[in-house]
N, C-alpha and C positions, 0 to 999 in steps of 0.2 A: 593672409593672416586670419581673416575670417574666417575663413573653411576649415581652418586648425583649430580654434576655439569650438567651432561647431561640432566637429570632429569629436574632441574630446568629451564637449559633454553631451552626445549620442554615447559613446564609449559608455559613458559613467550610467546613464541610464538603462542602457542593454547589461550595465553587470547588476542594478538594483534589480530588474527584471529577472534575471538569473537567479539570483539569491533568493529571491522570492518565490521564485517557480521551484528553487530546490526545499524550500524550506515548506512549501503547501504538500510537493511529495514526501519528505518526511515525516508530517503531521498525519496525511492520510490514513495511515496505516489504525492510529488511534481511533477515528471515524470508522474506519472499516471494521474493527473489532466491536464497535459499539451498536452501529449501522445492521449488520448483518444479524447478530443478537437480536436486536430488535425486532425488528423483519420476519426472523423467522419464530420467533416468540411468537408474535401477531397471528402470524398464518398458522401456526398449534392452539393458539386462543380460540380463533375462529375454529377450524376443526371441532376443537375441544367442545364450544358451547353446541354447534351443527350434532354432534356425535354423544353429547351427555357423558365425555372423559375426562372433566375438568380435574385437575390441572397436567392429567399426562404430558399430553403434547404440546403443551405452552412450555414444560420442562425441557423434554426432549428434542423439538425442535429448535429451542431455543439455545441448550446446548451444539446442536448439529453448526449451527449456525456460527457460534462463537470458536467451535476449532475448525473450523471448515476456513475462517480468516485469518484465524491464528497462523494455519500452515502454508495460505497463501501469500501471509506477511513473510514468515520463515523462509519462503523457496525464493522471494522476490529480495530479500537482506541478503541471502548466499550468492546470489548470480553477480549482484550486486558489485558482493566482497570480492570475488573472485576475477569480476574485470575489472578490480581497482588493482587488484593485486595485481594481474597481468598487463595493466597498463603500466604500470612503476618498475616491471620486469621482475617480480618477486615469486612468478607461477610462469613457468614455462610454456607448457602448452595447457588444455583445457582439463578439468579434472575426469577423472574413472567416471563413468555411468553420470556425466552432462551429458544432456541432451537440449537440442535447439527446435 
């Protein structure tokens, strides 16, 4: 009867665990849009002051930066959808021009 108690609440703790680990990859995506901006803002700043372009390349790379996550949020939601969808049987086989 112990082991059944015990049982359950490892259960209950391995699904907080989950929820949480699904809910930190969620979030990421917002860090990485911000994250990567930053980043490379920075490395255009430096450039920029090194090189006397201020503010080109804090512009520009800082843009490179924020679609550069953008599309790797974008491709990482689609793989995503597409194996939620094929796990529920709602996509048959894999889509036109996926690639692994």
């Amino acid at each position: 009867m112990v082991n059944l108690f015990a049982h359950k609440r490892d259960l209950r703790r391995q699904n907080k665990n989950e929820e949480l680990s699904r809910g930190v990859r969620r979030s990421s995506g917002a860090y990485e849009l911000v994250v990567a901006a930053v980043l490379m803002g920075l490395l255009g700043f430096g450039l920029d002051l090194w090189l006397g372009l201020l503010p080109i390349l804090t512009i520009v790379l800082g843009l490179i930066g924020f679609i550069g996550a953008s599309i790797s949020i974008f491709y990482r939601y689609r793989e995503a959808m597409n194996k939620e969808l094929m796990n529920k049987g709602l996509m048959n086989k894999e889509p036109v021009g996926h690639q692994r």
